[in-house]
ZAVEX-541557 format. One record per residue: residue number from 1; residue in three letters; x, y, z of N, C-alpha, C in turn; chain. Coordinates in steps of 0.05 Angstrom, whole numbers. Each point is the difference from the previous one (the first is absolute). Last residue first. Layout:
<recs>
<rec NUM,ALA,<X,Y,Z>,<X,Y,Z>,<X,Y,Z>,A>,
...
</recs>
This chain:
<recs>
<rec 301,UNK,<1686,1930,3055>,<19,-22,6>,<29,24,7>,A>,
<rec 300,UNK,<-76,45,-26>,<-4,-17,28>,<10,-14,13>,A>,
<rec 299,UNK,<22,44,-89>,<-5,17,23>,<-4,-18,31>,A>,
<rec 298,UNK,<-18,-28,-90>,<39,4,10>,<0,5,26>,A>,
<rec 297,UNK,<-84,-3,-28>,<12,-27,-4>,<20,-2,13>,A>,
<rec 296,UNK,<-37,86,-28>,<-3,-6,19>,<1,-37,10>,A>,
<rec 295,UNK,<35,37,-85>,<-1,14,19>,<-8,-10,24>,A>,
<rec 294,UNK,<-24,-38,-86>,<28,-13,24>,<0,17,20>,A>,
<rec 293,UNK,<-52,28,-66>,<-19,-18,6>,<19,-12,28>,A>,
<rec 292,UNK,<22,70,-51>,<-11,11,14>,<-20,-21,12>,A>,
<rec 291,UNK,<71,-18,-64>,<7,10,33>,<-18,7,13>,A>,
<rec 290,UNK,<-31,-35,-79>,<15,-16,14>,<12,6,18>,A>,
<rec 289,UNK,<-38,72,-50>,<-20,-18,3>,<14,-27,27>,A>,
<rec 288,UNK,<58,54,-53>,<-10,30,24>,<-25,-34,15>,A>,
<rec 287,UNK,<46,-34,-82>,<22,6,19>,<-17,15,26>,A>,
<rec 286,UNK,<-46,-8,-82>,<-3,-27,23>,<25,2,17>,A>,
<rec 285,UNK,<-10,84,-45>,<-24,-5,5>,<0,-31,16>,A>,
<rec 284,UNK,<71,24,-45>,<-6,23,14>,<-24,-2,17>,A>,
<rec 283,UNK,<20,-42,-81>,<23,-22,21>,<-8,12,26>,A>,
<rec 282,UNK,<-52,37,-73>,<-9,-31,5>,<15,-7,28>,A>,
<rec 281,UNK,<31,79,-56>,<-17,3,24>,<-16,-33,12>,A>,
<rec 280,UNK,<58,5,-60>,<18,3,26>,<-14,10,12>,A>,
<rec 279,UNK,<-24,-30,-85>,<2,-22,22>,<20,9,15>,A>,
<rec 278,UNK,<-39,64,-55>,<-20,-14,15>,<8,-23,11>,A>,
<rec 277,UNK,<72,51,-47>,<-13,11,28>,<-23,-13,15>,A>,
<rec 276,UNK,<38,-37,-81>,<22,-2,30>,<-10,7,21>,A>,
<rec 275,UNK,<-50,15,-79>,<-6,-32,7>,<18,0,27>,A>,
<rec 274,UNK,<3,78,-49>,<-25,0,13>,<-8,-24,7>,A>,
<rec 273,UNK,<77,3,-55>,<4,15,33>,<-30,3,12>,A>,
<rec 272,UNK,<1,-44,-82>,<23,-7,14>,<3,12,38>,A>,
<rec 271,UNK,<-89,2,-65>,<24,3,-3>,<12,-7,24>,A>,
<rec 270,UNK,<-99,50,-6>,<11,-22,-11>,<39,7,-6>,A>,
<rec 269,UNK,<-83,63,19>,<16,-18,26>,<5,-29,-15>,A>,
<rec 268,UNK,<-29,62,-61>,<16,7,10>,<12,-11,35>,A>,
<rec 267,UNK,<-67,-45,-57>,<20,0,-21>,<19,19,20>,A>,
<rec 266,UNK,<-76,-21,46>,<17,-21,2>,<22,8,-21>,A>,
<rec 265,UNK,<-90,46,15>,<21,1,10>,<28,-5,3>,A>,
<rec 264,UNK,<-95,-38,-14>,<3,22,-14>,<33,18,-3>,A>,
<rec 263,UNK,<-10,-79,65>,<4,-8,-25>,<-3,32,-22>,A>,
<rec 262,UNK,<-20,5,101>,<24,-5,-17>,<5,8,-35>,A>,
<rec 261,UNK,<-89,-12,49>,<19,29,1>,<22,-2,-5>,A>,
<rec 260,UNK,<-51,-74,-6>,<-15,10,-13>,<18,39,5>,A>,
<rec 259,UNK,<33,-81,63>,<3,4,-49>,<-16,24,-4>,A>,
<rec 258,UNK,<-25,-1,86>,<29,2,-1>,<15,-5,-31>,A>,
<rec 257,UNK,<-84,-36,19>,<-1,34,7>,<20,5,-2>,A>,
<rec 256,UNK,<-12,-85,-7>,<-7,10,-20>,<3,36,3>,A>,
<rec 255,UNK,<28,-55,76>,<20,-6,-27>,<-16,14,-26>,A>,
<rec 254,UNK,<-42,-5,81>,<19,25,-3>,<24,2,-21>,A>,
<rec 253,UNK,<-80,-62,10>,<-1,22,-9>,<12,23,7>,A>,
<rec 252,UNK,<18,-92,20>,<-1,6,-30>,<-10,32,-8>,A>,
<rec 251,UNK,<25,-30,90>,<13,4,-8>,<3,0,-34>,A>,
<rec 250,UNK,<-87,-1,53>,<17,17,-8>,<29,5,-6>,A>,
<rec 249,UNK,<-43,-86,-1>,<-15,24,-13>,<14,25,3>,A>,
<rec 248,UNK,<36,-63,55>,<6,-15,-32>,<-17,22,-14>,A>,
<rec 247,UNK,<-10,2,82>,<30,18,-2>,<0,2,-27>,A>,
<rec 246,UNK,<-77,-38,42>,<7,26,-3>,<24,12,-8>,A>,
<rec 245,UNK,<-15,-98,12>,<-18,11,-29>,<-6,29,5>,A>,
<rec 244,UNK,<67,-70,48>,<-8,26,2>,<-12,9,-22>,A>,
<rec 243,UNK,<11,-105,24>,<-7,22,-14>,<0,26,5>,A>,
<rec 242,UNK,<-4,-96,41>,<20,17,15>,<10,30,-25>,A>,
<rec 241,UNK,<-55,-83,-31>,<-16,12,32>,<18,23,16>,A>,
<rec 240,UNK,<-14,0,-112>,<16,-14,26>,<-18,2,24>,A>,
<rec 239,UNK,<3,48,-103>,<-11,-14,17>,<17,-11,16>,A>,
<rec 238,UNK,<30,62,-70>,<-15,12,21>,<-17,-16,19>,A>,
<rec 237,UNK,<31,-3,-84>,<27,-7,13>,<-20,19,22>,A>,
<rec 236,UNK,<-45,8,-69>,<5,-29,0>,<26,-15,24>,A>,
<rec 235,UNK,<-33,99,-17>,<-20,-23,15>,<12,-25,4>,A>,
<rec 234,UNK,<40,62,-56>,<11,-3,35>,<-18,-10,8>,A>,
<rec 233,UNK,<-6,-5,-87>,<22,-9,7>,<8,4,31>,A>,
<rec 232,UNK,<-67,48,-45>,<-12,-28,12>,<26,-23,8>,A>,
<rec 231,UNK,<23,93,-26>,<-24,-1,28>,<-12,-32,5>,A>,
<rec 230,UNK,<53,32,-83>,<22,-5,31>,<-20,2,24>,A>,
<rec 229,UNK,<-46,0,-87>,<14,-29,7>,<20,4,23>,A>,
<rec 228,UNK,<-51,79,-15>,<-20,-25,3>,<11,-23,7>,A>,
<rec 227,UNK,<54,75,-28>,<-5,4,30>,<-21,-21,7>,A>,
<rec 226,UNK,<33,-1,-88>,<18,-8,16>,<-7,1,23>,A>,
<rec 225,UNK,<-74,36,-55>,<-2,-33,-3>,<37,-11,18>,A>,
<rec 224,UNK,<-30,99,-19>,<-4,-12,19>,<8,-25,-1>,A>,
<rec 223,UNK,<-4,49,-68>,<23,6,10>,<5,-20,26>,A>,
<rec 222,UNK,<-83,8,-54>,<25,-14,-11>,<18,-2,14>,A>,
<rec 221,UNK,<-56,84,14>,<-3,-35,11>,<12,-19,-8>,A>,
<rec 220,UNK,<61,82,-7>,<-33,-3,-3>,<-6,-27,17>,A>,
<rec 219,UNK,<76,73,45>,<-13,-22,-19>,<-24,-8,-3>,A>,
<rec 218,UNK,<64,93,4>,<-25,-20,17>,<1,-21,-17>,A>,
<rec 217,UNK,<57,69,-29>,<2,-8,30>,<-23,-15,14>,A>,
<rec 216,UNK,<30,10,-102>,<-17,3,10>,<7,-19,31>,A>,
<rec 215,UNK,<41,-17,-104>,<-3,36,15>,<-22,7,19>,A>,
<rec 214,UNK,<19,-88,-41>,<-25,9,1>,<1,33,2>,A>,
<rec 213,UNK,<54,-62,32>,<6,-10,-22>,<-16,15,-22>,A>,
<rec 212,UNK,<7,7,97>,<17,14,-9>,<0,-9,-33>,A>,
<rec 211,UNK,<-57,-44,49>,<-11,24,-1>,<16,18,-13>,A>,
<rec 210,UNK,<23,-89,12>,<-18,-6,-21>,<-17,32,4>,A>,
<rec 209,UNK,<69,-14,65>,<19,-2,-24>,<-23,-3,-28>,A>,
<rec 208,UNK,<-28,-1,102>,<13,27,-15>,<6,2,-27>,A>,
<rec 207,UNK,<-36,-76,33>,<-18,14,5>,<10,38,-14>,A>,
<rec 206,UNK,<61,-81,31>,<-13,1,-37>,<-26,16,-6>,A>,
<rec 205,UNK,<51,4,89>,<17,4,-23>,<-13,-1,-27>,A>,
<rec 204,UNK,<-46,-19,76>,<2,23,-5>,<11,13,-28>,A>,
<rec 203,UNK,<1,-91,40>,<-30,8,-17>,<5,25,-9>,A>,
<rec 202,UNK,<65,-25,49>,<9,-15,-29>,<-26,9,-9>,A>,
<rec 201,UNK,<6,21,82>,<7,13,-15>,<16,-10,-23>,A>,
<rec 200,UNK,<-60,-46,53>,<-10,23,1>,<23,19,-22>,A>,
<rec 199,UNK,<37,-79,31>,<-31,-8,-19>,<-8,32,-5>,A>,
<rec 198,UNK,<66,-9,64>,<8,11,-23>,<-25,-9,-21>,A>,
<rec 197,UNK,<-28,2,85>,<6,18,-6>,<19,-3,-28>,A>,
<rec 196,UNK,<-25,-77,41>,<-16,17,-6>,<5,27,-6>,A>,
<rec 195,UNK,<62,-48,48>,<9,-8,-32>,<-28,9,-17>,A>,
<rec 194,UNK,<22,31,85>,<18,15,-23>,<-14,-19,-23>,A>,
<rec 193,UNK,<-40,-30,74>,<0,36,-3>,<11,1,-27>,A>,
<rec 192,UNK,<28,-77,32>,<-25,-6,-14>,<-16,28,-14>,A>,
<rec 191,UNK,<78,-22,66>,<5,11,-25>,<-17,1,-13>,A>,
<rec 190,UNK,<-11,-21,108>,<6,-5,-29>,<6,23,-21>,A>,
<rec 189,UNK,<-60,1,105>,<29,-6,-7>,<1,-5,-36>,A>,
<rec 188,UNK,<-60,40,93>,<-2,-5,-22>,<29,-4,-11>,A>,
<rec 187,UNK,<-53,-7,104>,<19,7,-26>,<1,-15,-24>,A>,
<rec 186,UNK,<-84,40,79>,<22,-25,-20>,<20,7,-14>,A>,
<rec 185,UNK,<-44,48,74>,<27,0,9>,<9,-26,-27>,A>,
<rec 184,UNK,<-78,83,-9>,<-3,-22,14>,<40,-2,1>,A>,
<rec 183,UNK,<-68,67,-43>,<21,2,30>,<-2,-23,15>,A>,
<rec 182,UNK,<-27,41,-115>,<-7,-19,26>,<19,8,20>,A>,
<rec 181,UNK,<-1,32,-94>,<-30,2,1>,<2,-18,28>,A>,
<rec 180,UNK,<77,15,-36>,<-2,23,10>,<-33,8,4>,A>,
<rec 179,UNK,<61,-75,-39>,<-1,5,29>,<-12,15,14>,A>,
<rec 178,UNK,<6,-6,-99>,<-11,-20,16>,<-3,2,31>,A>,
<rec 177,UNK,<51,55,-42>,<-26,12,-4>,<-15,-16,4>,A>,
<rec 176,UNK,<88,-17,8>,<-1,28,19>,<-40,6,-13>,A>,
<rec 175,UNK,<47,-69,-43>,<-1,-7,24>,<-6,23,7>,A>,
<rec 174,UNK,<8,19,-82>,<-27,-26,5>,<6,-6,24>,A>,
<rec 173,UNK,<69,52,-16>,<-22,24,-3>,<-26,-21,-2>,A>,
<rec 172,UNK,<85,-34,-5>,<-5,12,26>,<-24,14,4>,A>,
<rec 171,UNK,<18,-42,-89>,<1,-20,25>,<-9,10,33>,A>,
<rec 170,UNK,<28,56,-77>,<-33,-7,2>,<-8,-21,17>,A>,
<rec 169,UNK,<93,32,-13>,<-17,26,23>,<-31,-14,-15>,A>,
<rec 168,UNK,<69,-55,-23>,<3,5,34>,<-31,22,6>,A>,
<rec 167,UNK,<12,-20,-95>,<-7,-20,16>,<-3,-1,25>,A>,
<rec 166,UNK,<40,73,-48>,<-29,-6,-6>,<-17,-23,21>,A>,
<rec 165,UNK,<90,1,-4>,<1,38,21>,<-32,-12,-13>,A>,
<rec 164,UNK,<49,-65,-46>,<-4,-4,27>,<-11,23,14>,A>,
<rec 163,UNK,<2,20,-93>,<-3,-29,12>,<-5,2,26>,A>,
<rec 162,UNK,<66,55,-31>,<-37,10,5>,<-14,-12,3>,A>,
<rec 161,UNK,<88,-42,-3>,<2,25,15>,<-34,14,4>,A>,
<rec 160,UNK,<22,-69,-67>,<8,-9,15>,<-9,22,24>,A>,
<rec 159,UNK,<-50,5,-87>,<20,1,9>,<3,0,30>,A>,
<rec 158,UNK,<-77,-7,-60>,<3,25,11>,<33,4,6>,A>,
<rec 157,UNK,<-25,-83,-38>,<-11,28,-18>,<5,16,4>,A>,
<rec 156,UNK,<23,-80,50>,<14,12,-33>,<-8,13,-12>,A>,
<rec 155,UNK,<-40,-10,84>,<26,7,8>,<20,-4,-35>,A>,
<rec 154,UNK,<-93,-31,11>,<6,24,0>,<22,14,-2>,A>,
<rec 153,UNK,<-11,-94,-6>,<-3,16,-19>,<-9,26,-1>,A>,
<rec 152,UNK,<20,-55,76>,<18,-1,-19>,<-4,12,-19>,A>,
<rec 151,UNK,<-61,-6,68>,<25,18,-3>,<14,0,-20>,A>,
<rec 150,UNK,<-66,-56,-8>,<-15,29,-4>,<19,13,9>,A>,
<rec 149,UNK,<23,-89,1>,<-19,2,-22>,<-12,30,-1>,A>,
<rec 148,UNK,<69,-28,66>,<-1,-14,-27>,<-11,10,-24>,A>,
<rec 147,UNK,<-26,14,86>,<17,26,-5>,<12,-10,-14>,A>,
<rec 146,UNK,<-64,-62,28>,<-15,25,-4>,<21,20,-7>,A>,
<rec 145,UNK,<33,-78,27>,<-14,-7,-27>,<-3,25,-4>,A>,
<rec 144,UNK,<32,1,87>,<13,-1,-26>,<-4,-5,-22>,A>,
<rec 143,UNK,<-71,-7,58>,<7,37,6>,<40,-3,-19>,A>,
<rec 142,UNK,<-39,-85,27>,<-23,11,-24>,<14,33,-4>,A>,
<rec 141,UNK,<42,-49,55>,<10,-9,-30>,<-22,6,-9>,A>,
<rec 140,UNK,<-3,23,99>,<30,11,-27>,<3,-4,-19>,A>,
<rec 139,UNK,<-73,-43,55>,<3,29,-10>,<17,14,-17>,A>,
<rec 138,UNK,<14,-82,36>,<-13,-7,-32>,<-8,24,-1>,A>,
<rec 137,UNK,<53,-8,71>,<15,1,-18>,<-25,-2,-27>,A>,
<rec 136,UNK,<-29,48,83>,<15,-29,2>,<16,4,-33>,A>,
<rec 135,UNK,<-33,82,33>,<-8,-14,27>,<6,-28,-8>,A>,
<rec 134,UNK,<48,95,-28>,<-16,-23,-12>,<-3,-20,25>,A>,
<rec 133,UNK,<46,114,-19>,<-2,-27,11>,<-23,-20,-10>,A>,
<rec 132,UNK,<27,91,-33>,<18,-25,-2>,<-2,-29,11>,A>,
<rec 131,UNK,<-55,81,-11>,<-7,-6,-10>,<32,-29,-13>,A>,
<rec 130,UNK,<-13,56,77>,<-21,-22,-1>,<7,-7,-20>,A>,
<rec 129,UNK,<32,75,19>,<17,-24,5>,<-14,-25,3>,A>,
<rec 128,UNK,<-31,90,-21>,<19,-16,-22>,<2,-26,14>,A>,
<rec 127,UNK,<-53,49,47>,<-19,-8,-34>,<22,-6,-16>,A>,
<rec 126,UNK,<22,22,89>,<-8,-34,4>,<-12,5,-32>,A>,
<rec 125,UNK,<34,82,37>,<22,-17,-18>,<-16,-33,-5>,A>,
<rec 124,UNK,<-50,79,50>,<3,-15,-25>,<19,-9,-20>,A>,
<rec 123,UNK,<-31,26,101>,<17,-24,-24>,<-3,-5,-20>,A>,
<rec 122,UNK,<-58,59,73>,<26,15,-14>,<22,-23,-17>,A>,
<rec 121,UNK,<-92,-21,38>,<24,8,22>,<20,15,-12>,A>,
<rec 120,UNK,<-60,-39,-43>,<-20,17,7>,<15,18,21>,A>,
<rec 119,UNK,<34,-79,-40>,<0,23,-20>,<-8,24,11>,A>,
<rec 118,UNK,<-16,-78,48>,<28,7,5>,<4,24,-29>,A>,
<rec 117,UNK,<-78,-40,5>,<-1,10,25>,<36,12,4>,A>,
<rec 116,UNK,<-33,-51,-84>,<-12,31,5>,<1,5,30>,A>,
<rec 115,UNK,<74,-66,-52>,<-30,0,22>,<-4,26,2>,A>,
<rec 114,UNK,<89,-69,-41>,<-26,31,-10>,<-23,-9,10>,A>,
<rec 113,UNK,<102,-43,30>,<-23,2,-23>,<-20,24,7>,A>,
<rec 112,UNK,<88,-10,41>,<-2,15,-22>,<-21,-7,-15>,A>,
<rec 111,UNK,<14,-35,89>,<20,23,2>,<-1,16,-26>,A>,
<rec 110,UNK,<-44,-82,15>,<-9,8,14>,<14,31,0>,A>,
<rec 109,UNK,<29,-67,-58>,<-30,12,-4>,<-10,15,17>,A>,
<rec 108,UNK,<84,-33,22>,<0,10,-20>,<-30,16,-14>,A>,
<rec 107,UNK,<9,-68,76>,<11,24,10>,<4,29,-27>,A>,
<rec 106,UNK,<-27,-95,-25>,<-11,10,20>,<1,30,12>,A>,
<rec 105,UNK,<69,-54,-50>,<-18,10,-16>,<-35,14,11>,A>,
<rec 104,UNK,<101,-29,34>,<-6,23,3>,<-34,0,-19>,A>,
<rec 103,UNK,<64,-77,18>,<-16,-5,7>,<-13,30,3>,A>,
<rec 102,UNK,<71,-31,-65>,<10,3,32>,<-29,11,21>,A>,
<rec 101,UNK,<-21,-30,-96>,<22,-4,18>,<10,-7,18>,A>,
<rec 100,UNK,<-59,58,-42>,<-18,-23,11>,<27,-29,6>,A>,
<rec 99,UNK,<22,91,-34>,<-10,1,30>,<-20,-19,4>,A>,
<rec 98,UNK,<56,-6,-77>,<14,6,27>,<-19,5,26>,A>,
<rec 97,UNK,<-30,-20,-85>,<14,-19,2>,<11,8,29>,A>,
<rec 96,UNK,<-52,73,-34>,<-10,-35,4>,<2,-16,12>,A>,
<rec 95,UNK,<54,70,-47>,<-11,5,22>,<-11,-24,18>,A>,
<rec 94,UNK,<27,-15,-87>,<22,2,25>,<-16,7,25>,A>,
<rec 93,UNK,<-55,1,-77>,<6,-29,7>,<20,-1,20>,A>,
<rec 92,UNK,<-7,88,-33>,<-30,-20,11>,<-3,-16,18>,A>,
<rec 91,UNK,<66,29,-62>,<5,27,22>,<-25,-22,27>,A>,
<rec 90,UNK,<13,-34,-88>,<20,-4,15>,<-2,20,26>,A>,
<rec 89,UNK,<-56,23,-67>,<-7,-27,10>,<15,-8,16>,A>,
<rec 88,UNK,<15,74,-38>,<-22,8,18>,<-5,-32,10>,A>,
<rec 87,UNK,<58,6,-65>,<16,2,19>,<-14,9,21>,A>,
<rec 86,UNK,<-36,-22,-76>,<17,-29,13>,<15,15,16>,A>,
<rec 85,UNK,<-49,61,-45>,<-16,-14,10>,<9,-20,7>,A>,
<rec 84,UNK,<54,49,-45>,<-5,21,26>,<-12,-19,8>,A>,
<rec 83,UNK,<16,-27,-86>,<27,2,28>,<-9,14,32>,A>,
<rec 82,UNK,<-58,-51,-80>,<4,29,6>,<17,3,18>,A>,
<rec 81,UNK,<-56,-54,-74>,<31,-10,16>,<-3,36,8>,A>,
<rec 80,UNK,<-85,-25,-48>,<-4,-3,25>,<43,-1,10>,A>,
<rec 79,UNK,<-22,24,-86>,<-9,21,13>,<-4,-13,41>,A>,
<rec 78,UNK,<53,-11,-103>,<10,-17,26>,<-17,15,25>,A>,
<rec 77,UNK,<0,42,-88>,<-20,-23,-1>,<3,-15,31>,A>,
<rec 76,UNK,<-15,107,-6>,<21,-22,-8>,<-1,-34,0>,A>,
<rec 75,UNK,<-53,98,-31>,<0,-21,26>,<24,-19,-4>,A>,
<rec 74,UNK,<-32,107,-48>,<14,-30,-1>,<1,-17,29>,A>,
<rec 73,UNK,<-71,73,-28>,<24,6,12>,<15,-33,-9>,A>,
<rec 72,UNK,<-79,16,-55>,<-4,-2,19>,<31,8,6>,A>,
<rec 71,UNK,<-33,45,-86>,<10,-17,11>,<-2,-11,29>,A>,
<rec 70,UNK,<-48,82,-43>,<27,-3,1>,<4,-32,13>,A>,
<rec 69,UNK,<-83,49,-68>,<5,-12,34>,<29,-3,-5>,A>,
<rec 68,UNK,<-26,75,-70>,<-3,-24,2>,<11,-16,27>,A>,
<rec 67,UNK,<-31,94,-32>,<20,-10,23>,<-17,-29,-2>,A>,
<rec 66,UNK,<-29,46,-75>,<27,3,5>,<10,-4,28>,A>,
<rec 65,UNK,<-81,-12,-48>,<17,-21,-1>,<22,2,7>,A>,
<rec 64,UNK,<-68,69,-14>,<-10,-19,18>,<12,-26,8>,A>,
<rec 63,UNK,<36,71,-69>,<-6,5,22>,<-11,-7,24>,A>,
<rec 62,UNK,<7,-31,-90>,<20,-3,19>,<5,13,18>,A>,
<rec 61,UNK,<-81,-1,-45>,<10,-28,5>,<15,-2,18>,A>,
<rec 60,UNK,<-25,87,-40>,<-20,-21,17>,<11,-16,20>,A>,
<rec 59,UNK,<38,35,-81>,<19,-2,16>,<-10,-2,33>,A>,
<rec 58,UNK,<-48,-28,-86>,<31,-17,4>,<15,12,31>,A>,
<rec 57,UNK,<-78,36,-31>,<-14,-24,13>,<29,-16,5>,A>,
<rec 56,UNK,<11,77,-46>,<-11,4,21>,<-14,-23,17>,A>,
<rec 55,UNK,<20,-1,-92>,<24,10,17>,<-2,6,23>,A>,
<rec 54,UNK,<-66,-37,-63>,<13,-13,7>,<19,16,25>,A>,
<rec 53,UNK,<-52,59,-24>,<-15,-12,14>,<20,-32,9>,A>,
<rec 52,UNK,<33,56,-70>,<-8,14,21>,<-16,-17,26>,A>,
<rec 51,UNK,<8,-28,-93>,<19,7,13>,<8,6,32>,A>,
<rec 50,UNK,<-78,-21,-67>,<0,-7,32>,<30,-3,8>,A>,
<rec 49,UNK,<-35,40,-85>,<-17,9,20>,<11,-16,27>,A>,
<rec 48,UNK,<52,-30,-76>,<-2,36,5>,<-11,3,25>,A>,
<rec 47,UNK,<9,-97,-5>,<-10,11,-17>,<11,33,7>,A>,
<rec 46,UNK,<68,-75,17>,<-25,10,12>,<-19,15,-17>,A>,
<rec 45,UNK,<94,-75,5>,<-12,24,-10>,<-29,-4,12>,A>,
<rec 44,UNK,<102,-41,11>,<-26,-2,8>,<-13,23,-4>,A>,
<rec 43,UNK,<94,-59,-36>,<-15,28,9>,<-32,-3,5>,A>,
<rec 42,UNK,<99,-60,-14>,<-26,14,2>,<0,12,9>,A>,
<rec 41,UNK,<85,-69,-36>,<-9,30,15>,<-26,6,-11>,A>,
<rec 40,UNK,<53,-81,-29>,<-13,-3,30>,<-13,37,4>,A>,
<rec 39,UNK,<36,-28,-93>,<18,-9,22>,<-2,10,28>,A>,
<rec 38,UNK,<-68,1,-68>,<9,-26,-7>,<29,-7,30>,A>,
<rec 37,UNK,<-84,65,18>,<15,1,-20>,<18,-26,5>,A>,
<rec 36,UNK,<-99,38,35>,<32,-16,10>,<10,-12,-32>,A>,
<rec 35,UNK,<-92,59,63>,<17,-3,-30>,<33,-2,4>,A>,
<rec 34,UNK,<-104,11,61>,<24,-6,1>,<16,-10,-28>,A>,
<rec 33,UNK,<-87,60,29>,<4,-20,-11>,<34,-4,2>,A>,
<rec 32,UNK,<-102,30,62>,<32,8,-7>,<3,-29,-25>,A>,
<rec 31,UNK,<-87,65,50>,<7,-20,-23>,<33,-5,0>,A>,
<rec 30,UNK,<-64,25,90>,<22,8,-18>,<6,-22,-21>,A>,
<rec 29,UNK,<-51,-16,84>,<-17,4,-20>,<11,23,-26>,A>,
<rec 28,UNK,<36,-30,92>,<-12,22,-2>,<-13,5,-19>,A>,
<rec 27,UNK,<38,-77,12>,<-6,4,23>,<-16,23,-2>,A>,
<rec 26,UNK,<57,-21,-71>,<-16,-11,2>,<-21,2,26>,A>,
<rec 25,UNK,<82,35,10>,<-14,26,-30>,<-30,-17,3>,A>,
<rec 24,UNK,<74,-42,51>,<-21,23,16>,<-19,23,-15>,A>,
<rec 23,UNK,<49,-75,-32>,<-24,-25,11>,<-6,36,19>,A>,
<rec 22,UNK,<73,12,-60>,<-20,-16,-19>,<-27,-4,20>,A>,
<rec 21,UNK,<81,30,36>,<-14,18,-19>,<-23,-4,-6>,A>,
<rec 20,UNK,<53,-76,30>,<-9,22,28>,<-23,30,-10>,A>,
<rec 19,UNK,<62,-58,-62>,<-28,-11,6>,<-10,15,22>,A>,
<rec 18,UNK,<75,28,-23>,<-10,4,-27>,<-35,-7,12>,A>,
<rec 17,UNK,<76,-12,56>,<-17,24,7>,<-14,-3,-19>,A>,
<rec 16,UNK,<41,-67,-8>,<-12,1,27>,<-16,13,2>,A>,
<rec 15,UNK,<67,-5,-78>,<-20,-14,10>,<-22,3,14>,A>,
<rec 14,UNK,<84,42,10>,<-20,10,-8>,<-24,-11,-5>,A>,
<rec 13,UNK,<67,-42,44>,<-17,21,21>,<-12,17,-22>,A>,
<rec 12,UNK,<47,-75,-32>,<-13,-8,9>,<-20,29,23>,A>,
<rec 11,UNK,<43,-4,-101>,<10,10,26>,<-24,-9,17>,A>,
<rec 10,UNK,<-19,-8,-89>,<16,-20,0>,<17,4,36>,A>,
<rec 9,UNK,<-64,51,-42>,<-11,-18,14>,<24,-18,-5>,A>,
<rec 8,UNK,<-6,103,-1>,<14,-17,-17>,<-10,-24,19>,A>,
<rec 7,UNK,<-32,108,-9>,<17,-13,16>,<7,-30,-20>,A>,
<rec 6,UNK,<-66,94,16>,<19,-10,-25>,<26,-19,18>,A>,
<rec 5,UNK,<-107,63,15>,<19,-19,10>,<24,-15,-21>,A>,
<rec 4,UNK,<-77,56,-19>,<1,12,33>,<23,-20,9>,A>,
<rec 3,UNK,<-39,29,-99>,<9,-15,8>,<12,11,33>,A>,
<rec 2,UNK,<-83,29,-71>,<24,6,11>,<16,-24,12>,A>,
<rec 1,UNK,<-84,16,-82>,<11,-16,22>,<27,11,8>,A>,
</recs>
């Protein structure tokens, strides 16, 4: 009998391994006998002949055990409080407030909501700037629920700054592709876009993060089941009589398409200044959008 292991059961990680030994020798139909002296230290012996064969099934083992799964990313618990997302709300609700107001809320939709005939025209500032306006106030408080519950908890994962640059450009990218199957004059209005779209890329996000977990740029089927529940999640918020059930779909699936290339990605566009810059391109982007909607507004008056 050789002894293949010498450690002390009174130490809780030898212990461990001692038995770990024990149950992969057994497994393989290896005699082992474990021998423990009065003040805790053993040894695990093998016959001669299956030295060898033990030793090789041991390092078998840990070779097939050695990239053990890494931890999920840390979430933070306070996951729906998100500073950005009360101030998307406030941005909203002001808007709103003011041009239903001073009696502009008419003239407003008409000048910046989203219609495939005016897209078709060269506007496409109307795929952002729609996605500010709201046709009565209980619109607004579902489409504030909706950036509550699925902005908010993007914007603490991805961060403040990429966050929003994700959100804007899938938001715009479900209006500009909704629109882009018709040439009629309806306008299309809400946040509803966006707030489907971050569904999409919350699906994404965990779609990535259970592949990366895995060493492996594709995900399995398993993988799928986030893109299942963020898909029927936009069904569910998808009825109405005054429903754009085209925007709401594809603004989910530009939100998944858009994670799904990110996120691989995300550890080096991540950080401080890559947060400043994406929310100065954000400011850049509804700053060019809003003049280019006033412009001719200004202009006439």
């Amino acid at each position: 009998m050789k002894s293949i292991f010498t450690g002390n059961i009174h130490n809780k990680n030898s212990r461990k391994q001692a038995d770990l030994i024990l149950i992969v020798l057994a497994s393989q139909s290896v005699r082992a006998v474990i021998d423990t002296d009065p003040d805790g230290s053993c040894n695990i012996f093998v016959p001669d002949d299956d030295v060898f064969k033990a030793s090789q099934q041991l390092k078998k083992y840990a070779i097939e055990n050695k990239d053990v799964p890494r931890p999920a990313p840390h979430v933070p618990t306070r996951i729906f409080f998100s500073p950005a997302a009360l101030a998307l709300v406030f941005i909203l609700a002001a808007i709103h407030y003011i041009i239903t107001t001073r009696g502009l809320h008419k003239q407003a939709i008409l000048n910046f909501g989203s219609s495939s005939y005016y897209l078709s025209q060269g506007q496409s500032f109307r795929a952002v700037t729609a996605l500010f306006l709201h046709s009565d106030t209980d619109h607004l408080l579902g489409n504030i629920a909706g950036i509550i519950v699925l902005a908010g908890p993007l914007l603490r994962v991805t961060g403040c700054g990429q966050g929003l640059l994700l959100l804007l450009a899938a938001g715009t990218a479900g209006n500009l592709i909704s629109e882009s199957f018709g040439r009629d004059l309806r306008l299309s209005i809400g946040a509803s876009t966006a707030v489907m779209a971050a569904a999409g890329l919350l699906g994404a996000r965990r779609m990535t993060i259970g592949a990366q977990l895995r060493h492996s740029l594709f995900p399995k089927f398993k993988s799928l089941a986030p893109f299942a529940a963020a898909a029927t999640l936009t069904a569910m918020f998808s009825h109405g009589e005054n429903t754009d059930i085209s925007a709401h779909l594809f603004g989910f699936l530009a939100g998944t398409g858009i994670g799904l290339c990110y996120y691989p990605l995300s550890v080096p566009l991540s950080g401080p200044v890559i947060g400043r810059i994406s929310f100065g391109i954000v400011l850049a982007i509804l700053c060019t959008a809003f003049i280019q909607g006033l412009f001719p507004f200004l202009f006439n008056t």
